[in-house]
Backbone bond lengths (Angstrom), bond angles and torsions (degrees), N, CA, C in turn:
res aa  C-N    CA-C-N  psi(-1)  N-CA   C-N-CA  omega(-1)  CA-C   N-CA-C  phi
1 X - - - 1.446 - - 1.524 110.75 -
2 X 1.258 104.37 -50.07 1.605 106.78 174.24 1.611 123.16 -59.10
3 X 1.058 115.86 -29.75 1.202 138.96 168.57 1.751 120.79 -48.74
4 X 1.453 86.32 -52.29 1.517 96.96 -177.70 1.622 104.78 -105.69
5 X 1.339 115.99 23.48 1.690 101.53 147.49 1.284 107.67 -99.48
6 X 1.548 112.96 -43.81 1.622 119.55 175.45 1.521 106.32 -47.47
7 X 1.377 145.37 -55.59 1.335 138.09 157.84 1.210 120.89 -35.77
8 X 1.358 114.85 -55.00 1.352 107.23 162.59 1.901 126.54 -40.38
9 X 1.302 97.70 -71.37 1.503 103.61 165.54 1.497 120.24 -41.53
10 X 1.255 112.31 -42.10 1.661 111.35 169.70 1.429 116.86 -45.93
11 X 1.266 114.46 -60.09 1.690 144.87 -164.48 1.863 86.86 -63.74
12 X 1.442 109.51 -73.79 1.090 97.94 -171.05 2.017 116.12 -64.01
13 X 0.247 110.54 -84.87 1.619 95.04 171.27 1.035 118.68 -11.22
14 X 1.150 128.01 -38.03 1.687 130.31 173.23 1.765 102.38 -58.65
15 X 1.372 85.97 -65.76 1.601 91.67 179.55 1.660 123.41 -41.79
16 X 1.261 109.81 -42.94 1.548 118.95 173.98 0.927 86.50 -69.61
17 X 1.063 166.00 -38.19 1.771 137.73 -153.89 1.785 99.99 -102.65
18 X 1.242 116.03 -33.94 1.153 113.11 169.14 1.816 108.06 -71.50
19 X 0.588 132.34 -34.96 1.785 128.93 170.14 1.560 129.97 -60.82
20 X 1.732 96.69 -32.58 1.444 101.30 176.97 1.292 94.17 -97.93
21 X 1.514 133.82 23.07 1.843 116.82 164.35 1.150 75.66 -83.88
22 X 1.525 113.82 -67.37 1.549 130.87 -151.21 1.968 102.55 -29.79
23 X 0.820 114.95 -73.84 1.462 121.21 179.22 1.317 130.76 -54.41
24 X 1.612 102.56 -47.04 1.621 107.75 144.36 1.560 133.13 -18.08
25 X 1.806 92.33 -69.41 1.610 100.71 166.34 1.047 128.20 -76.78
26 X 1.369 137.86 -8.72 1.194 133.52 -158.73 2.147 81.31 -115.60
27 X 1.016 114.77 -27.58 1.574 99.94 158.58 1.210 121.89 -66.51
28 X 1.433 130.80 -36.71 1.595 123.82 -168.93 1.897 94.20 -81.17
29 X 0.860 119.06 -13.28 1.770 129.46 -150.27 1.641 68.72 -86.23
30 X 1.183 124.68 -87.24 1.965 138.39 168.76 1.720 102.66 1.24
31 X 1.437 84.05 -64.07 1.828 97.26 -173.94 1.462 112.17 -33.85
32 X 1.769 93.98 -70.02 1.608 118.23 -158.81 1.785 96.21 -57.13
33 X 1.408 104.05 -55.85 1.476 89.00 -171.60 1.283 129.56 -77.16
34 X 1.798 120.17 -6.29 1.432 101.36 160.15 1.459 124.99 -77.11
35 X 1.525 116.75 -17.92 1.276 143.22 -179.80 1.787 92.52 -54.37
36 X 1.257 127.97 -50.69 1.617 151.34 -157.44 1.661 89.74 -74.06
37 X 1.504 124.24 -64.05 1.285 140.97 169.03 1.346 118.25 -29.83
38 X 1.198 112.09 -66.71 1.688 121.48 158.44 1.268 125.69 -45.72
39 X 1.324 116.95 -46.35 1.348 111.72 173.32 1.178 123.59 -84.87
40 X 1.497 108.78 -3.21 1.728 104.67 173.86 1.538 92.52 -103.88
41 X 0.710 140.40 -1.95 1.340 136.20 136.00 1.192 144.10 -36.97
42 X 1.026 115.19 -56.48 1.596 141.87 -162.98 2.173 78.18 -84.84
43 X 1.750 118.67 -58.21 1.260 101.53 -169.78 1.300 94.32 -68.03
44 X 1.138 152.64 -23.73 1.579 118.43 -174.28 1.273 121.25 -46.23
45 X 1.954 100.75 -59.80 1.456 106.38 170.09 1.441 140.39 -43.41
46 X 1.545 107.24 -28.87 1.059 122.23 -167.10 1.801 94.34 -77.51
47 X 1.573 119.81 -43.41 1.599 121.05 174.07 1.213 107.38 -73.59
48 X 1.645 129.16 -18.23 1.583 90.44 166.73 1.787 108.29 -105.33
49 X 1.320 120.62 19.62 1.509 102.29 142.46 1.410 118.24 -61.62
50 X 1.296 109.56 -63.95 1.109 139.20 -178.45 2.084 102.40 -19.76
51 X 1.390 95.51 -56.82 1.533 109.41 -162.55 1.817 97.80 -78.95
52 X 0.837 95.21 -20.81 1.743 97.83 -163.95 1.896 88.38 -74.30
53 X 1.884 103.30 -62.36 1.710 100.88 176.39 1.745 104.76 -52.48
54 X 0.769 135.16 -52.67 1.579 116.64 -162.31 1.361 101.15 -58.52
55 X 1.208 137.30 -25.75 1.865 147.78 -157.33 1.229 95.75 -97.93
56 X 1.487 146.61 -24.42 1.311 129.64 -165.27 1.198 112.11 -48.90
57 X 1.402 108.55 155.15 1.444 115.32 171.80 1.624 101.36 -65.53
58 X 1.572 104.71 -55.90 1.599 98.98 -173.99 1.400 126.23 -50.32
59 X 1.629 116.83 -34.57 1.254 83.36 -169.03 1.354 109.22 -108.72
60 X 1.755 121.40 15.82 1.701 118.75 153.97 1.472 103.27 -68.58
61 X 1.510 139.67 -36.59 0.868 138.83 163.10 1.602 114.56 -26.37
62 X 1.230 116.12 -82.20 0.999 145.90 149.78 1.864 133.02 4.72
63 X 1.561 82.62 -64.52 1.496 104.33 162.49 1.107 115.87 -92.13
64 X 1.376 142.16 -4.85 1.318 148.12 164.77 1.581 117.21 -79.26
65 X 1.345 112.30 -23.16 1.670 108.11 171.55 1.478 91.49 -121.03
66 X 1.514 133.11 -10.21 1.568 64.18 161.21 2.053 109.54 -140.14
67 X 0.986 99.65 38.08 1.693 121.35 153.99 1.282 107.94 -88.10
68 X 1.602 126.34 -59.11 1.403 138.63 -156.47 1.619 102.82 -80.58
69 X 1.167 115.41 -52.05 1.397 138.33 -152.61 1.427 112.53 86.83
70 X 1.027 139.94 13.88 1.237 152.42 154.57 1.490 117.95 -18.02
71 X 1.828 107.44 131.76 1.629 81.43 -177.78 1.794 78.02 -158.45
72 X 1.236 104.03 163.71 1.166 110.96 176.68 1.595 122.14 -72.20
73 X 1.347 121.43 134.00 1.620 117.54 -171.73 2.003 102.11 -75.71
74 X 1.235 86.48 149.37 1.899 91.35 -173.65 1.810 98.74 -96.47
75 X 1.456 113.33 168.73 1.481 95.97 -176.21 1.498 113.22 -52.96
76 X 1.301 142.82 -32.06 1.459 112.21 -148.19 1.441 86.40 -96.46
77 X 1.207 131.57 11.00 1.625 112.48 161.79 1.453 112.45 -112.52
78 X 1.206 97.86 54.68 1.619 98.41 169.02 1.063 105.26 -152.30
79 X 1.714 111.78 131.47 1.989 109.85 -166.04 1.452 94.79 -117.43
80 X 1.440 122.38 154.22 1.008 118.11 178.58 1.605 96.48 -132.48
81 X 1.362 100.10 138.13 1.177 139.78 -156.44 1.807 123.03 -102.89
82 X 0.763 116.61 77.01 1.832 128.90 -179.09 1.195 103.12 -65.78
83 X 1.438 124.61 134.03 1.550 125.91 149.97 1.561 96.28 -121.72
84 X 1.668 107.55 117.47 1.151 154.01 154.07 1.830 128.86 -61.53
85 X 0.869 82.86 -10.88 2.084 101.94 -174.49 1.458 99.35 -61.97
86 X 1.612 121.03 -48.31 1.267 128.70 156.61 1.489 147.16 3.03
């Protein structure tokens, strides 16, 4: 009888020590990947600055007169165009 409470107590103790690894790791595991979360975070923001500057109006503007030669049409070069089919 004595035997098999002390076994008992063995077993269970084992088990507690096996449970607080278990949780242990599966806490630092928690850690790492919200730590991972944040930093893919932080790059999202950083790509949609990123996307917003490449999109400006100003500087397609920009690169349109003076890569392209691009220039804005003055009124008499601009026709406007009716469709009448209507």
């Amino acid at each position: 009888m004595v035997f098999a409470l002390w076994a008992a107590v063995v077993l269970s103790s084992f088990a507690v020590v096996l449970s607080t690894y278990q949780v242990r790791s599966q806490v630092n595991e928690l850690a790492q990947l919200q730590r991972e979360a944040s930093n893919l975070r932080v790059e999202w923001g950083r790509f949609l600055l990123e996307q917003s500057t490449w999109g400006s109006y100003k500087r397609i503007e920009a690169i349109a007169v003076e890569s392209l030669q691009m220039q804005v049409p003055s009124d008499e070069q601009i026709t406007l165009i009716i469709d009448d089919r209507n």
